[in-house]
N, C-alpha and C positions, 0 to 999 in steps of 0.2 A: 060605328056608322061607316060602310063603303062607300063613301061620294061619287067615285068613280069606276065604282061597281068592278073594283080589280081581281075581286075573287073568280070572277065570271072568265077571265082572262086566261086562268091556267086550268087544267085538265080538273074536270069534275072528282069529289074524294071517291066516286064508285070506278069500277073497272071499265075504261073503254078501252079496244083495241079497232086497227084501222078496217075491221069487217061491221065496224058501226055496233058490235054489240057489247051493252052494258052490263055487268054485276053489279046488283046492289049490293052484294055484300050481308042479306039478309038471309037468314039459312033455317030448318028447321031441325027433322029429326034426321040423323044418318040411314039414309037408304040400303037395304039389300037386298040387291049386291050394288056395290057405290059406281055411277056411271063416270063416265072417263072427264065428262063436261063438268060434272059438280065438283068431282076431285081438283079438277084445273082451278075453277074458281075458289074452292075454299081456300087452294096454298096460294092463288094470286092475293085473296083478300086478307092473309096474314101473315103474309112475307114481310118482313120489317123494313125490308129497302123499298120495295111499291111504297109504303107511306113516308120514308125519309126523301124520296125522290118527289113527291106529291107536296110534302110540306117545301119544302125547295123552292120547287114554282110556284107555292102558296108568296114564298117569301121575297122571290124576283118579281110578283105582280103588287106586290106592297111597294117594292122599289119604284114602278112604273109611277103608281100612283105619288109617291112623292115627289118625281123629277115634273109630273104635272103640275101637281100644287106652284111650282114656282112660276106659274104661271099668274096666279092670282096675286091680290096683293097683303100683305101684313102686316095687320093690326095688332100694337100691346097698348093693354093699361096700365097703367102702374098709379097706386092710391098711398099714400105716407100719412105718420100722425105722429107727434113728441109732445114731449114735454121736458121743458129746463126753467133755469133758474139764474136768474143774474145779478151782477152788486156790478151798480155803476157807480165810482168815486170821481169827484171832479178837483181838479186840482187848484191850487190857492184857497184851501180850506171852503172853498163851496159848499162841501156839504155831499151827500151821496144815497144814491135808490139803488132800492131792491126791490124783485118781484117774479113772481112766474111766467111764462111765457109758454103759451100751446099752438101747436103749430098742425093745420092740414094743407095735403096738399093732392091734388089727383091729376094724372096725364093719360093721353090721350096721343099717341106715333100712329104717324100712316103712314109705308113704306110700299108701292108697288113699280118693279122693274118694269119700266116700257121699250126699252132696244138693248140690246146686248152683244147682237155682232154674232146672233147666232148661237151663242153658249147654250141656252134651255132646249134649244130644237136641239145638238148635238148629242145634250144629253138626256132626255128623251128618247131619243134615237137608239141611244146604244142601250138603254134600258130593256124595251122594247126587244129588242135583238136579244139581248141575253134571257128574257122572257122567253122568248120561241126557244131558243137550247135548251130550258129548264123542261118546258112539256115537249122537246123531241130529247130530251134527256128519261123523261118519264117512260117515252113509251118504248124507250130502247131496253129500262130496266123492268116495263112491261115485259118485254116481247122473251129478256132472257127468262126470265121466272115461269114466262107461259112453256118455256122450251124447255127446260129444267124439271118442270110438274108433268109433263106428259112425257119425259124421259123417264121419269121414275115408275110413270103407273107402266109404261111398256113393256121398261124392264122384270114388272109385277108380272105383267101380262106371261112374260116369257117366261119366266120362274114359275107358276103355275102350269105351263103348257112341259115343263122340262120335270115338274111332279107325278104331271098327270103320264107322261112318257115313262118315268122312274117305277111307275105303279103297271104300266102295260108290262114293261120288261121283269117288273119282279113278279109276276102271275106267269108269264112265259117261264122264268128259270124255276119257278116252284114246279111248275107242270113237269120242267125238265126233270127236277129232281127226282118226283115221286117216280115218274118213269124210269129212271134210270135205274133208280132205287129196287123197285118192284121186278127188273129184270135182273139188277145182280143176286137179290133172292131167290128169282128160279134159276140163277146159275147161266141164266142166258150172254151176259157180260162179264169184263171182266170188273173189279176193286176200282180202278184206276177212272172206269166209267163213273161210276155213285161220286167219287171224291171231286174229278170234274166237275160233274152234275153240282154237288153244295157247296163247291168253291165259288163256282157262277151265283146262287142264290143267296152265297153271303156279301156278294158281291154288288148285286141287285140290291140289297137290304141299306148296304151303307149308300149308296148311291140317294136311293131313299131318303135315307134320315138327313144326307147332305144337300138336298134338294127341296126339300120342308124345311131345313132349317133356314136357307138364303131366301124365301121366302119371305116367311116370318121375318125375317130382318127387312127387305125391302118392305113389306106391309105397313114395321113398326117406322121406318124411316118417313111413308108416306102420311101414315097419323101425325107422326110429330111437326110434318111442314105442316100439316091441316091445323095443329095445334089444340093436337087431342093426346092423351097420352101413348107411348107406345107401344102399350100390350093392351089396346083399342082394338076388340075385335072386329077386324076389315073384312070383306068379300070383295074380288072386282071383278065383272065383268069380263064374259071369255074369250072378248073381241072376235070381229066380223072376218071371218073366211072369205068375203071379197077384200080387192083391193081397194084402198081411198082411190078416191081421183088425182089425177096428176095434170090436168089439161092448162094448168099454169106453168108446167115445164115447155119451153120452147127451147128455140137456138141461142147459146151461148153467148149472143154478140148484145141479143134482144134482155135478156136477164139482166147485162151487165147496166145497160141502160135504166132498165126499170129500177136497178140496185140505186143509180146513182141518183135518179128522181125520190126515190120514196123510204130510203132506208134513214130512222132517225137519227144514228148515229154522224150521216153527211148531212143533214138538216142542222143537227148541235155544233156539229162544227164549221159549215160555213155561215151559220149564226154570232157565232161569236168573232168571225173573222169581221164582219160585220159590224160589230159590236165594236170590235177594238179598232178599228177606221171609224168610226165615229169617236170614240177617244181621243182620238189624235186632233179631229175638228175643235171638241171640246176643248185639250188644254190652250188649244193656240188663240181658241176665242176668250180666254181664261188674261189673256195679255191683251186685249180691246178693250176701248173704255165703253161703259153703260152709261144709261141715263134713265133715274128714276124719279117719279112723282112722289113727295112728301106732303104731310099735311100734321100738326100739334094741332093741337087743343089740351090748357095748362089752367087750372084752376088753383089758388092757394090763399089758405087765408093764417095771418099770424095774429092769435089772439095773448095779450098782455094784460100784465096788469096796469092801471093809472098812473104808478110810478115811473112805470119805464116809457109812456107815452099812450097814443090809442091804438086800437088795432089796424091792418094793413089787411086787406082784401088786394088780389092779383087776379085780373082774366088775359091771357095772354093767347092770339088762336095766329097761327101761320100755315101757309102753303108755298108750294114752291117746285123747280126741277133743282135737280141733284145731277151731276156729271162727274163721275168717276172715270179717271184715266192715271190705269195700273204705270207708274213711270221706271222704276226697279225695285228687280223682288231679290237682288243676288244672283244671277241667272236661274231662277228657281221654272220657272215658264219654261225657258232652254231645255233644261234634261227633263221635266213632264213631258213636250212632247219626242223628244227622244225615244223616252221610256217606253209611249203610246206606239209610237213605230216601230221599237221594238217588240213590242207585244203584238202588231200584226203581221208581224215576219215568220215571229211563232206561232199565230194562228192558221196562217198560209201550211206551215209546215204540219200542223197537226193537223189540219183539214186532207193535204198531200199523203200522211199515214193512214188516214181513217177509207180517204178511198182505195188505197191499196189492199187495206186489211179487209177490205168488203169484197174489193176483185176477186181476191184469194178466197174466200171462204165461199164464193159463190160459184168459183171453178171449183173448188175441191169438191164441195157438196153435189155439185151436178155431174165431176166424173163418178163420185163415191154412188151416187144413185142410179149412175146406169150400170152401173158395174154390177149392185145390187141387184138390182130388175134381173139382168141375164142370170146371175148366184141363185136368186130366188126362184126362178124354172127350173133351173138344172137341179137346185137340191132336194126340190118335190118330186121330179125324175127320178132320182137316186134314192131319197127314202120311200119310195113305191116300188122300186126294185127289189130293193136290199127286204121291203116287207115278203113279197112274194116268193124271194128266194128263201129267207128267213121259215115259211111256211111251206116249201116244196121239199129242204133239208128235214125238219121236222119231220114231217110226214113221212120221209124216208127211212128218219131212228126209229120211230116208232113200232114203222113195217120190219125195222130187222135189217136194213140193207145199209143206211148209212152208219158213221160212227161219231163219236159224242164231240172229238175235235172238230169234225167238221159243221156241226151242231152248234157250236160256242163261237167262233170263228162267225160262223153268219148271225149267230145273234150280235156279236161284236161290232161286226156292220151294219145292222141296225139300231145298234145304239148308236154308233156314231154318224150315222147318216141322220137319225133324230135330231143331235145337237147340231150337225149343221143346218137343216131345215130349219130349227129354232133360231139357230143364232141370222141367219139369213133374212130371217120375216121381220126381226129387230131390227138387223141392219139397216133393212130398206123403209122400215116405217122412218126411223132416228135420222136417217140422209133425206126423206121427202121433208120431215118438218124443219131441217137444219136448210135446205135450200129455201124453204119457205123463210125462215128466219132471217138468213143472208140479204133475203129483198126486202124485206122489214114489211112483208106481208102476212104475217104470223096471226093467226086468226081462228076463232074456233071453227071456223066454216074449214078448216083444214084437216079437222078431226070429226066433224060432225059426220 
């Protein structure tokens, strides 16, 4: 039974993140080709830290709920029953009994705190607060896992676009070959041609098998967060040749602010600063005297035998105030709150690192993504070049005019104008959603 409905208190067991959308967590058959969104949620909903961080705040809003209860007041009973046996001897040869005796007895304490000097609100208080760190603790290990999952599928993404390049280039160098081939048979070239020529095509070939195989390992690494085996046969999606939206990028000064309203990581921490200044309230209130309402109610009855007397029936009911005033504990109250201050000294300081660490990563990622922006035009520039030159050299060996170096040479540069166009479009996706991440506005609406 939740009295105080404290389950409700910490973050739902399904996925929410701060763009308001939920995962149930309910999944069917695997799609193909698997889209970017379901891949997110399946490794969000079996990632084993989203549920140890979820049970967490399951277990700071259990906390809440018991610093409430002391609010109310406590009731024990307590019920007894015996039985003995007695030899009374009287002296001056009197003479002497014996006989059985059973005994019940039932109670009835009534104990409730009515002032305290503050102690339950304090602690209360700092419950509460550490409550709020646990779910902005949650959505912090939301927000890395959602960053994490869609690094991988990217990476996927990229690893397939760097196959499907490996398979353009190795149709190129076989073309080259057969051609080359076919001309050192009529003598039209020289040896040196052809060997070029399937030097390149063996060349092409491993690049291939290395390109398939990173793959397959990203795919098997992607099943295994999903928590599927990882020789899971995956498909994913060839991703969108526009760009995402970026209209959450503004100026520098404006991010940093929005960093330091909404990012959970300075929510956790100045929660628990929080937290630990009420601590400090609590142990001093811990040295003020209370005063509580009691109330017994005492039933008892001793039943004997005729020898030892008759029986004894007991109703005994009282009420009352109670005043306690803690007078020395050792200076034990002393260094509690000491302790307490010391622990908000260190909360001040970890809250002082966490917004640093969030300045930083919100400046790196906002130069790392315009840097990228500019890298990503120019590198589609250059591998549209390098394609057209690529195709203008060709055309030339073909005719007779050019020569096979110069052939290899520009397909060279369009291999490597490929992998920077690849690595580029990575780049600048992994720096939009790490600046997103930074602000602790990490959301599927970022990927959608």
């Amino acid at each position: 039974m939740d009295v105080f409905e404290t389950e409700r208190m910490a973050n739902p067991p399904g996925i929410s993140l701060p763009d308001k959308r939920q995962v149930p967590c309910v999944f069917g058959g695997l799609p193909d080709p698997l889209p970017l969104v379901e891949a997110v949620e399946r490794i969000l909903c079996h990632e084993p830290a989203v549920r140890q961080a979820w049970a967490q705040a399951i277990a700071q809003a259990a906390q809440v709920g018991i610093k409430r209860s002391a609010y109310l007041p406590r009731l024990d009973g307590q019920l007894g029953a015996g039985v003995g046996y007695s030899d009374v001897e009287r002296s001056g040869g009197r003479g002497s009994n014996s006989g059985a005796r059973r005994t019940r007895n039932g109670d009835m304490t009534l104990s409730w705190i009515l002032f305290d000097f503050g102690r339950r609100e304090a602690s209360l208080s700092g419950a509460q607060q550490l409550l709020l760190a646990a779910n902005a603790h949650q959505q912090a290990v939301l927000q890395d896992t959602f960053f994490q999952a869609v690094q991988i599928y990217y990476q996927a993404q990229a690893g397939r676009r760097r196959l499907t390049a490996s398979e353009q280039v190795l149709a190129l160098a076989r073309k080259n070959f057969e051609a080359a081939d076919a001309k050192y048979k009529a003598g039209t070239v020289a040896l040196s041609d052809q060997l070029q020529a399937q030097t390149a095509l063996s060349r092409a070939n491993l690049r291939q098998v290395r390109e398939r195989g990173e793959l397959e390992k990203l795919l098997g690494t992607m099943a295994l967060r999903m928590g599927l085996t990882p020789n899971k046969s995956l498909r994913i999606e060839n991703g969108s040749s526009t760009l995402p939206d970026t209209t959450f990028i503004t100026s520098v000064d404006e991010l940093l602010a929005i960093a330091r309203d909404e990012h959970p990581a300075l929510i956790a921490a100045q929660a628990r600063v929080r937290a630990a200044e009420a601590s400090v309230e609590e142990s001093r209130a811990y040295g003020r005297p209370s005063i509580a309402l009691t109330a017994n109610i005492r039933q008892a009855q001793n039943g004997q035998s005729t020898a030892l007397g008759s029986d004894i029936r007991q109703n005994d009911r009282s009420i009352g105030l109670q005043l306690s005033i803690p007078l020395f504990h050792g200076f034990e109250r002393t260094y509690q709150v000491r302790d307490a201050q010391a622990r908000v000294t260190a909360g001040m300081a970890d809250l002082a690192d966490a917004r640093q660490r969030v300045s930083l990563d919100v400046w790196t990622y906002y130069q790392v993504l315009r840097t990228e922006t500019q890298s990503l035009l120019r590198t589609a520039e250059i591998e549209d070049q390098s394609r057209q030159a690529l195709m203008v050299i060709r055309g030339r060996y073909q005719s007779g005019v050019g020569s096979m170096t110069e052939l290899l040479n520009a397909m060279s540069a369009f291999v490597d104008a490929q992998e920077l166009h690849i690595d580029a479009l990575n780049g600048w996706q992994i720096a939009r959603l790490g600046l997103a991440s930074s602000l602790g506005r990490l959301g599927f609406w970022t990927v959608e």
